[in-house]
N, C-alpha and C positions, 0 to 999 in steps of 0.2 A: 393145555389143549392146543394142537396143533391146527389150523386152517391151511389149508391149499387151494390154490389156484386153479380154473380151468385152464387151458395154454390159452385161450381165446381173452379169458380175462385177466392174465398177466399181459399182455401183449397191447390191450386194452390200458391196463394200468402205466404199462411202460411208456405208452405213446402220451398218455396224461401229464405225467412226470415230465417230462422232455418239455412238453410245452409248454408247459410252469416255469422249467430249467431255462430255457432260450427266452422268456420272456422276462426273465429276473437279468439275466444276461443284458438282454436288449437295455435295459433300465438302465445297465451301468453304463452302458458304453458311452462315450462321448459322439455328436451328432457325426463328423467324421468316419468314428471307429466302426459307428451304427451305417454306416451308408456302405463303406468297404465289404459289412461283414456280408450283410443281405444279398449284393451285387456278387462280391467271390468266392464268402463262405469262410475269410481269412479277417483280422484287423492288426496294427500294431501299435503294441506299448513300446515305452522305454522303461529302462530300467532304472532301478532310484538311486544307486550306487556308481555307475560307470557309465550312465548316459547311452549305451547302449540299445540299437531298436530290436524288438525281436518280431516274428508275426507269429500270430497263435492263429491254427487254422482249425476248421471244425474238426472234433475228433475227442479222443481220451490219453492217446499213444504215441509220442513221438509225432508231435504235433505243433511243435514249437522250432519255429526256424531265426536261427540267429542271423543280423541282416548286417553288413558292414558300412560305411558312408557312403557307399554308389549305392547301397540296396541289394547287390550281388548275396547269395548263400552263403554265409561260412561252414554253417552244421547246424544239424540237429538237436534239439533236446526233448529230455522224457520225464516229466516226474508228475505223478498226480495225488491227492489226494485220497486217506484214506477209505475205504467203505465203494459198492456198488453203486457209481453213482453214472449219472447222465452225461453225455457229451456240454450241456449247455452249464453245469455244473462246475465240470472240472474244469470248463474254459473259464468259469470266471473265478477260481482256486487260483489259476494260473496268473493269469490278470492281476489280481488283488496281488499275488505272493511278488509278480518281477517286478509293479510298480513300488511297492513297499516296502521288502526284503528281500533284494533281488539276490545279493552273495548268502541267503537263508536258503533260498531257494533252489541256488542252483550248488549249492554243496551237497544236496542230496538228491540230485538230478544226474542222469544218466548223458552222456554227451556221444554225440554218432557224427561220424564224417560220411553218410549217406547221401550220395549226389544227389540233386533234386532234378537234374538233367536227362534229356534219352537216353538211354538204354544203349550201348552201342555191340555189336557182336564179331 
């Protein structure tokens, strides 16, 4: 037997999730990481292998920005966890996997030299 959703109560459901999601999120983060995120929606780890900061900003997609010693961009990265999952979910995938396994992580991670800069024409 199949069930289906109203759109009003997937949407409903979806917003419930999320709020679970960022709030399991929040639990991890450290009092720092928790102050960063709230205030710009961004926090950083390091990584456990090469010391490395990355900032992981809110999102699912290419969302993770490699930081170099001044803090400056170097690039992008992309890799998330399997399954439909929440922005507050994948960020803490992400989280867990560069503090932990960070060369795990990023061998199946996507990498982008996308400026993070204006736009220029």
């Amino acid at each position: 037997m199949v069930v289906a959703r109203s759109s009003s109560s997937s949407r409903s459901f979806r917003f419930e999730t999320e709020a679970r999601a960022q709030a399991l999120l929040k639990s991890w983060l450290s009092p720092k990481q928790r102050a960063s995120y709230e205030r710009f929606r961004y926090f950083d780890v390091v990584g456990s292998d090469t010391g490395t900061r990355y900032r992981i900003h809110h999102g699912t997609q290419t969302n993770i920005e490699e930081l170099n010693s001044t803090g400056h961009h170097v690039c992008k990265w992309c890799f998330v966890p399997d399954g439909d999952l929440v922005a507050g979910d994948v960020m803490l995938a992400q989280k867990v996997a560069l503090e932990t396994n960070e060369r795990g992580a990023l061998s199946v991670a996507h990498r982008s030299f996308v400026s993070s800069g204006p736009r220029r024409f």
